[in-house]
N, C-alpha and C positions, 0 to 999 in steps of 0.2 A: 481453393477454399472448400470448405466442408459444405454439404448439404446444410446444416444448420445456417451458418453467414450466405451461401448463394440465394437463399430462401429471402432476404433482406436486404434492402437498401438504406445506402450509406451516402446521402447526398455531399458532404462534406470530405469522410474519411476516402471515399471512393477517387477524388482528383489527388490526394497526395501519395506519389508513389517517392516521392527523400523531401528529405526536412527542407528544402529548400523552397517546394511547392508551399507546406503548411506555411512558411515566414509571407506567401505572399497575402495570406489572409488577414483584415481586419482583427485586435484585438478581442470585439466583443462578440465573435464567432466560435471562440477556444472553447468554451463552454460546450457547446455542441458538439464540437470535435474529442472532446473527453467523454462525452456521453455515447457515443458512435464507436469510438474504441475500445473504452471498457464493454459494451453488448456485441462488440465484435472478439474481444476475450474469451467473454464467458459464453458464447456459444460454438467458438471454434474450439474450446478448449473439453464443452461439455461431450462432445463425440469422438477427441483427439485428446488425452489427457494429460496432462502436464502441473507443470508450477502454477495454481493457481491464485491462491488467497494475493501471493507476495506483487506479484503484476498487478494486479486490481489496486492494489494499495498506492501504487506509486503512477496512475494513471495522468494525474496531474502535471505532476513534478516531469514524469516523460515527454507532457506537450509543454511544457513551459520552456525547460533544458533545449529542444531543439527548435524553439522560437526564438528564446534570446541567443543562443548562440551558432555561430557560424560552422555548424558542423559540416562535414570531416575536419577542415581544418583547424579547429577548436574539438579536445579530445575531454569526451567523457568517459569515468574508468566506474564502472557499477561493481558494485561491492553490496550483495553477493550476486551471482549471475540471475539466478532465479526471478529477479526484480525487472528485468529486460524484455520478456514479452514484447510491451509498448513499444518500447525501442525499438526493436527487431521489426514489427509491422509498417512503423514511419519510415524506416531506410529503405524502402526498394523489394519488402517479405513479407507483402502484404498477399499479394496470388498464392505465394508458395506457401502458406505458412501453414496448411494442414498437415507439411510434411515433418513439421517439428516434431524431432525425437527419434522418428520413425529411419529405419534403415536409408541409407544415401539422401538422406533429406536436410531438413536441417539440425545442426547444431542444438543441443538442448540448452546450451550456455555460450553467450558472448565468444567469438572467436573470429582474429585476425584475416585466416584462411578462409572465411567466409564473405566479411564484406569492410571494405576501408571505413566502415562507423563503427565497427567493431576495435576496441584501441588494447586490448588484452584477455587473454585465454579467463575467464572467473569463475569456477566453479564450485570455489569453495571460499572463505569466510577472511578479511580483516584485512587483506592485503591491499586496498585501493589506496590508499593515504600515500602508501611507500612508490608504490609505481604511478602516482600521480605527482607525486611531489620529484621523482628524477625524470618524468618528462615536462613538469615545470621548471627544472633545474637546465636542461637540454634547449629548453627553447629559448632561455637568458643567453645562456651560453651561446648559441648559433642565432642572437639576434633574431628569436623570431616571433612576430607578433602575434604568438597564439596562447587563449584562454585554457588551460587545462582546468578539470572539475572531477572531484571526487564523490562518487555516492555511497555512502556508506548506512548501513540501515540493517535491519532484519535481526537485529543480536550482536553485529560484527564487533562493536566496539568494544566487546568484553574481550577480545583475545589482542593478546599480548602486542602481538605486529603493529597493531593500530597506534599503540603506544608508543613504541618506540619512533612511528612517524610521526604523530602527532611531535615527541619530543626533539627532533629532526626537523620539520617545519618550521618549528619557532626558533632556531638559531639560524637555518643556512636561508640567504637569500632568495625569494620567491616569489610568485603572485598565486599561489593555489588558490583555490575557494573550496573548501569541504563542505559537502553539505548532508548533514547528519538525517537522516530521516526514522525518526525516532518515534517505531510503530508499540512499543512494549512488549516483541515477539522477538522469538527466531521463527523455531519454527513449534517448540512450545513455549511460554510463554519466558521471557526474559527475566533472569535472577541476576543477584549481586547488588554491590554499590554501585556501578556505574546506571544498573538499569535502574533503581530508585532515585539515585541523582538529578538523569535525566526527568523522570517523571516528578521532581518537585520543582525545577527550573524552570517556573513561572512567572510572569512578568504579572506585578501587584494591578491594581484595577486604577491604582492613585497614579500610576504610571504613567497608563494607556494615556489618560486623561489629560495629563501634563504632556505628554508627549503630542498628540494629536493637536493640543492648542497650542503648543510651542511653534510646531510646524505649520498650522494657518495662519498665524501672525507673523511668521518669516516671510511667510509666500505675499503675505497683501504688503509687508513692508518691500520689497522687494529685495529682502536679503539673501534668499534659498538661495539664489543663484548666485553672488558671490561666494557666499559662503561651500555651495557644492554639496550635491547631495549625498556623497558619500559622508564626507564631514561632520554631514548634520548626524547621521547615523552614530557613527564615533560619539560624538555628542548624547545622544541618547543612550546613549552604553553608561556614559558619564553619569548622565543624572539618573539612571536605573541604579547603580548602584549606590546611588547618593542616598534616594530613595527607599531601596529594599535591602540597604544595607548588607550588602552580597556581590561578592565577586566572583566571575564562575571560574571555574577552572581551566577555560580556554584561555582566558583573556590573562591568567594568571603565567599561562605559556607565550602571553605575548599575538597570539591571535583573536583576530578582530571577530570579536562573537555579536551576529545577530538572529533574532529569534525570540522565543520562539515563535512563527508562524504558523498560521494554517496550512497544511499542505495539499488542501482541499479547493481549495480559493487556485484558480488556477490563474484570474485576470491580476490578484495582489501578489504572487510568485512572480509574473513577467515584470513586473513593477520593482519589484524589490531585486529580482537579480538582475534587469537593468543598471537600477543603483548603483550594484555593489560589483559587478563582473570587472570595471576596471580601475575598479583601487589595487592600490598598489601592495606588497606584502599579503602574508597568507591570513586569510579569513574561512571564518564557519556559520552557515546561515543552518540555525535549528530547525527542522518541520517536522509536526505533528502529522501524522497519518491515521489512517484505521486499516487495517490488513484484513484483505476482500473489502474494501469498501465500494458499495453499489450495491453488493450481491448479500440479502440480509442473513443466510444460512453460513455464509464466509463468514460475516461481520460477529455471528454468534459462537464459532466455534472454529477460530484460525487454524487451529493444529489439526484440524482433521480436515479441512479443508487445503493447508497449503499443499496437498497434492491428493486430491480425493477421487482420482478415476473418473469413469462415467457417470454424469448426471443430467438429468431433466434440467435444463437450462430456465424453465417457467415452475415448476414447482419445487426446483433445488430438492429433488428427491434422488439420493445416489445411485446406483445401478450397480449392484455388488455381483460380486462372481459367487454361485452357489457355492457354501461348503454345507459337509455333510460328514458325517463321523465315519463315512468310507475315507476322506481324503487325512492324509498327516500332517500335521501340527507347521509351523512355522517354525526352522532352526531357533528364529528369535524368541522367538512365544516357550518354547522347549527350556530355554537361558535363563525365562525369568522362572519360570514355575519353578524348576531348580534351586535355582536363588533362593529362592524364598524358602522352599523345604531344607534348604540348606543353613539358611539362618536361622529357622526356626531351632536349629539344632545346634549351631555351633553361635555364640554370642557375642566372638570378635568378629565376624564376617559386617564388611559396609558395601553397599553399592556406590561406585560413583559412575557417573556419565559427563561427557562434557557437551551439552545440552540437547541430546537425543534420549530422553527419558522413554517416549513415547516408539521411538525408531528402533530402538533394542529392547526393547520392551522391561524394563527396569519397574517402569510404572507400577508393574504389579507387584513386587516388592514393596514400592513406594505406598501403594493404598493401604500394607495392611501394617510397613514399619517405615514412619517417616522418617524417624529421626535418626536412620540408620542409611540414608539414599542422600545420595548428595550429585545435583545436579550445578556445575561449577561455569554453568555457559561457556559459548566460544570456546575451550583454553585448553587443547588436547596438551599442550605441553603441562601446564600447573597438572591438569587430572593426573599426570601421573606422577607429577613432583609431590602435589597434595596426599595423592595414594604413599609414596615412598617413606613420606609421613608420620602417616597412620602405622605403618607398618614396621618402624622401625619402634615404635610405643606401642607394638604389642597386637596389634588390630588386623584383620584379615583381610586387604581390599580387594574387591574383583572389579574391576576395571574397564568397564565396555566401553569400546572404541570403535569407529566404521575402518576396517583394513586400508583405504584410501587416503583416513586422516590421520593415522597412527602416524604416517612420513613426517609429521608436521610435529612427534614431540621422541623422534629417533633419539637426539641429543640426551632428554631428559630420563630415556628408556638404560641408556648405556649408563649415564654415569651416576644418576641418583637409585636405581634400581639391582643393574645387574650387577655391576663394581662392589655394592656392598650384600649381594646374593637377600637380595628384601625379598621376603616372600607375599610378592604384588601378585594377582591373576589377571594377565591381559586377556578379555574375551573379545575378538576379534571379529565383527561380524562385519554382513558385504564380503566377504573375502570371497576373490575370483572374478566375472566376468557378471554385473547387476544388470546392466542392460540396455535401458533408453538413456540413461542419465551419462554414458560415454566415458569418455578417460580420464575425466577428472574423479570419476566416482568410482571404477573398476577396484577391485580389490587385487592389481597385479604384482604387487611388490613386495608384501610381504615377509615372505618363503627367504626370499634372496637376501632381503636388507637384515633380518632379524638373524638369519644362519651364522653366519660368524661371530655373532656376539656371544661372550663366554658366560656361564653361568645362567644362560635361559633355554629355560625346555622351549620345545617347539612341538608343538601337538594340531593333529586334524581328524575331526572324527569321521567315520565312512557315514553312521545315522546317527538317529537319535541318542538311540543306549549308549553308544560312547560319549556323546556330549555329557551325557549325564556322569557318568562315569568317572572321565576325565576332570569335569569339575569339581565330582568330589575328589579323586586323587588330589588336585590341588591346592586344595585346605588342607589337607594333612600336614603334619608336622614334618621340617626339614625339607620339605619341597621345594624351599625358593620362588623363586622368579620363573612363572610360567604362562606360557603364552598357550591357547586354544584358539584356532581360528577357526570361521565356519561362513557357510552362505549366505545371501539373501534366497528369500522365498522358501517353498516347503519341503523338510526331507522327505523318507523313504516308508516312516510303518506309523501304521493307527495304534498301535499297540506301543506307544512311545516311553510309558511311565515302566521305569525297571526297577529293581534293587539298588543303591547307590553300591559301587562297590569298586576296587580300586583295582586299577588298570596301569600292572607295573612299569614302570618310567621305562624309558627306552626300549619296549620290547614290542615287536608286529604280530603278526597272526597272520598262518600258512590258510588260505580259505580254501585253495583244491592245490591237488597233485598233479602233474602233467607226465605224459611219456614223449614229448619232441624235445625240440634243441630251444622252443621258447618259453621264456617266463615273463608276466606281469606284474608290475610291484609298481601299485599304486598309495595314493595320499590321499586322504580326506573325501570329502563325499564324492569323486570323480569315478571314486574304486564302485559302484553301483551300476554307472555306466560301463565300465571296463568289462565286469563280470556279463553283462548282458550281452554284450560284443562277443566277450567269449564263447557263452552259450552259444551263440548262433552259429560261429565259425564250427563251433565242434561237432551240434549240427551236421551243417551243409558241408564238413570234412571229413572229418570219421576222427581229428586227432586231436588231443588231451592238448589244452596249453592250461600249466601252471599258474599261480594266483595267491600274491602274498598282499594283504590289507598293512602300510609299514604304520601305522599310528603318529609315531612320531619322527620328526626330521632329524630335531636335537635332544639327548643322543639319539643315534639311528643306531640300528637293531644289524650289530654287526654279526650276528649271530646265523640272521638272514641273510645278508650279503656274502658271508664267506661259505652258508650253505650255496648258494644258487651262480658265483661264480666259479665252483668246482662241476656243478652236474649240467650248466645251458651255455650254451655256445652266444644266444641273442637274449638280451636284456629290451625289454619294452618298459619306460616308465612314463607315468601319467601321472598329470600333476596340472592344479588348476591357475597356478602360480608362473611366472614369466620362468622359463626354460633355461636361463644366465641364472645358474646360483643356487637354484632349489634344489628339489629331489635328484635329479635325473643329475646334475653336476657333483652331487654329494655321492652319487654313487660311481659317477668316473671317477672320482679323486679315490673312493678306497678302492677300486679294482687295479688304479695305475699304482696305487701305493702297496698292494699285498699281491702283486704280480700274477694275478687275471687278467686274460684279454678276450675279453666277451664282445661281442659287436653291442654298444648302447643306444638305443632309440630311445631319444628324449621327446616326450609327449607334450605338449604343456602351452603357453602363451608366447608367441614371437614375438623376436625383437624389436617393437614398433608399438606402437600407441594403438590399440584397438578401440576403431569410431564406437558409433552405439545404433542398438537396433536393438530388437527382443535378442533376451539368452541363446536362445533356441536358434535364431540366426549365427550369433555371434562365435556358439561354440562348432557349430557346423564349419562356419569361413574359417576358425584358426585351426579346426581337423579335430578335435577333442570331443563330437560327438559320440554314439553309437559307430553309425558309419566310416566314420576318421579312424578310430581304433581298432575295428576290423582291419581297415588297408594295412594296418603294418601288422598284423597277428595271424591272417589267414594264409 
């Protein structure tokens, strides 16, 4: 535990090390166990930082879930990971849990190879429905008497996957129980029909009324009990809609929708999913939440709170890292101001984002041209079918996407995009190795998945001035389908704001000249690292190694390539993208192809799922620091 939580006693939270301890307590003690854990939250979280608003909000619903149900063996699938906290502390990671995030520690997100209450990998958005609904399908099938339970919450239900389980549930045989946890958030605030839907799907006041007396005069006649409490529920569906003349759209797929609840009431959630855990067929219990609720700087401003670093746990005052006009810009922060001087200028330019307005910094566009910024929640795949759109009537989308989630709309990249040569701008951020948030959030795929596809550039800028650069190149006319990808966190110069000026397609840039048998030919901002390596080598050696910056992957600058396989015997390439398929394979295929045999040292991300720790860790363990790129150049 942190100094923070050792500091304080947890007379309840303290005896349950797995849910099976909490099941042994009294009903009317939960209450206190929710209030011990959420100030065990937010003060381990205030010194260790992490996901926070999202945990606080489901604090409830976390001790309720491992009250009524018999977990391990009864699987809960949390949709999105970020909601998990609770969870994590009640199973057995309560000691450890300072170690969240942090290098060899734990998990920042739900995972199997951690602890058997962990029922699936989550780290990202919509998928609970589908991998709950085939291990409720799994447990029919092998006869087994376990409860599966889906959570779904946080924005999730705007992306597409939820849908199509949701429309999967209601035909194939099951007993699922969904349960919607419907805060009005992601991670800024929840757009679309679904999110206004859910916030008018209230139950009338004439209801409540009828409903509440219907059920004390059941209970004193003594009907409840033949009749079964599930039943009665069903029933009350009945006369709610009789009532408010409304049928929701669950119920309209055939599942048994109840709700909406408080999700705050943690003794009326044990009650109600009592109820309803073993009816038969798939149901969905609604609850309302407040995201950070407990914590009132949470309660006031989720987006900046669902991960806000370090902060005074008593006066919720954050603890920011000094900046100062010595330090550079944020790649992100770099994207928008762009943006924006860019649209000022060109009038078919739109932003869209699939609900990270805030995370790639779009926002700033968005304060001064709203009606040009379209935040399309959850739905990397529509963001870029919706872009393909815009763009096929004439309109200039640039299209921010985090590199990790772009995998999630590949399909819609190839065929509504690049097949018809739409000139979309993918701006790709996160790309490479982000850091505590681990594999699910890495930006390592990129480089590989996107290379083979025909008709799209592939661009990385070494700083700033190429970001800017590149993105105006990609407004220009007949450019196409262009991808830019770039990091988290800060580039390289204070001097960031350049001339917009265009940075011919395909072509690199020779940065030094060498006299040995090595060259360097780097991608994207890694080449900053690389040159520093070099410095030093040439330094502490006395000899010149060459330094080509390639810009772009697709086309790639064969101009350089068939310079530098005629004059260097060893090829070093560096790349912050997994090493299967990127740069460094792009350049064996044209040395084996224009009959070069240069020895290639590929720099870059191994073949294996990289945990999470700080950057700085991370690029150290896979060799692509300073230090790493010396070893193979000195």
């Amino acid at each position: 535990m942190t100094e923070q939580t050792e500091q304080k006693e947890y007379n309840l939270l303290s005896t349950i090390n797995l849910p099976a301890d909490l099941r042994q307590l009294p009903l009317e003690q939960l209450p206190e166990v929710c209030r011990e854990l959420r100030d065990f939250i937010i003060h381990e979280l205030a010194d260790n930082p992490g996901h926070f608003a999202s945990s606080l909000g489901v604090v409830e619903l976390t001790v309720a879930l491992h009250y009524v149900f018999d977990t391990p063996n009864d699987r809960i699938v949390w949709d999105v990971g970020h909601q998990a906290y609770g969870h994590k502390i009640l199973t057995g990671r309560r000691e450890c849990f300072h170690t969240n995030r942090k290098l060899n520690g734990l998990k920042p997100f739900p995972s199997p190879e951690e602890s058997e209450y962990d029922t699936c990998t989550c780290g990202h958005a919509s998928n609970s429905i589908s991998i709950a609904l085939g291990m409720a399908v799994a447990a029919q099938q092998q006869e087994n008497d376990r409860h599966v339970v889906a959570v779904i919450g946080d924005g999730s239900m705007t992306g597409g996957l939820a849908f199509e389980g949701l429309n999967n549930a209601s035909s194939t045989p099951n007993d699922l129980l969904i349960i919607l946890n419907d805060n009005d958030m992601s991670i800024d605030h929840s757009v679309g029909g679904i999110g206004q839907y859910l916030h008018q799907l209230t139950t009338s006041s004439a209801y409540n009324k009828l409903r509440d007396r219907t059920a004390r005069r059941l209970l004193q006649w003594g009907i409840l009990t033949d009749i079964g409490k599930g039943r009665l529920l069903r029933f009350n569906n009945a006369i709610k809609s009789l009532i408010t003349n409304q049928h929701n759209m669950f119920e309209g797929l055939n599942i048994r929708y109840f709700g909406p609840e408080d999700g705050h009431d943690v003794i009326r959630l044990v009650e109600t999913l009592k109820r309803i855990k073993d009816m038969k067929g798939p149901k969905m219990l609604h609850i309302h939440t407040i995201k950070g609720k407990g914590f009132e700087p949470a309660e006031r401003d989720a987006t900046i709170w669902h991960a806000p670093g370090k902060f005074d746990p008593d006066t919720g005052e954050r603890i920011k890292t000094e900046h100062n006009e010595t330090q550079p810009p944020r790649f992100q922060d770099v994207f928008g101001e762009t943006l924006l001087e860019l649209a000022r200028q060109n009038p078919r330019i739109v932003g869209v984002t699939p609900a990270m307005p805030t995370g790639c910094s779009l926002n700033i566009v968005m304060k001064e041209m709203p009606d040009r910024c379209f935040d399309v929640g959850i739905a990397e795949g529509h963001a870029v079918t919706f872009s393909a759109g815009m763009a096929r009537e004439g309109m200039q989308p640039f299209c921010n996407i985090y590199s990790s989630f772009t995998q999630r709309a590949y399909d819609n990249i190839i065929h509504d995009v690049a097949i018809g040569r739409l000139p979309v701008v993918f701006c790709l951020d996160r790309a490479g190795l982000v850091g505590e948030d681990g594999p699910t959030h890495h930006g390592a795929f990129d480089l590989a998945f996107l290379r083979p596809i025909p008709n799209l550039t592939i661009a990385s800028p070494m700083n700033e001035h190429e970001l800017r650069q590149m993105m105006y190149t990609a407004q220009l006319p007949d450019k196409g389908a262009f991808v830019i990808r770039y990091p988290r966190g800060r580039g390289v110069l204070t001097d960031w704001h350049c001339p917009l000026e265009e940075l011919p397609v395909g072509k690199g840039q020779k940065l030094k000249d060498g006299n040995g048998d090595t060259v360097v030919l780097s991608l994207g901002p890694l080449g900053n690292t690389a040159a520093q390596a070099i410095a030093e080598v040439e330094q502490e050696t006395g000899k010149q190694v060459a330094h080509y910056n390639m810009r772009y992957l697709n086309p790639i600058d064969e101009d350089i390539l068939r310079e530098v396989g005629q004059r260097y015997k060893r090829i070093v390439t560096v790349e912050d993208g997994t090493i299967k398929g990127g740069l460094g394979s792009a350049v064996l295929e044209f040395m084996a192809e224009n009959g070069f045999h240069p020895e290639v040292v590929r720099l870059g991300l191994p073949d294996k799922f990289v945990e999470h720790g700080t950057p700085a860790e991370l690029y150290h363990i896979v060799g692509i620091d300073k230090e790493g790129i010396k070893s193979h150049i000195s």
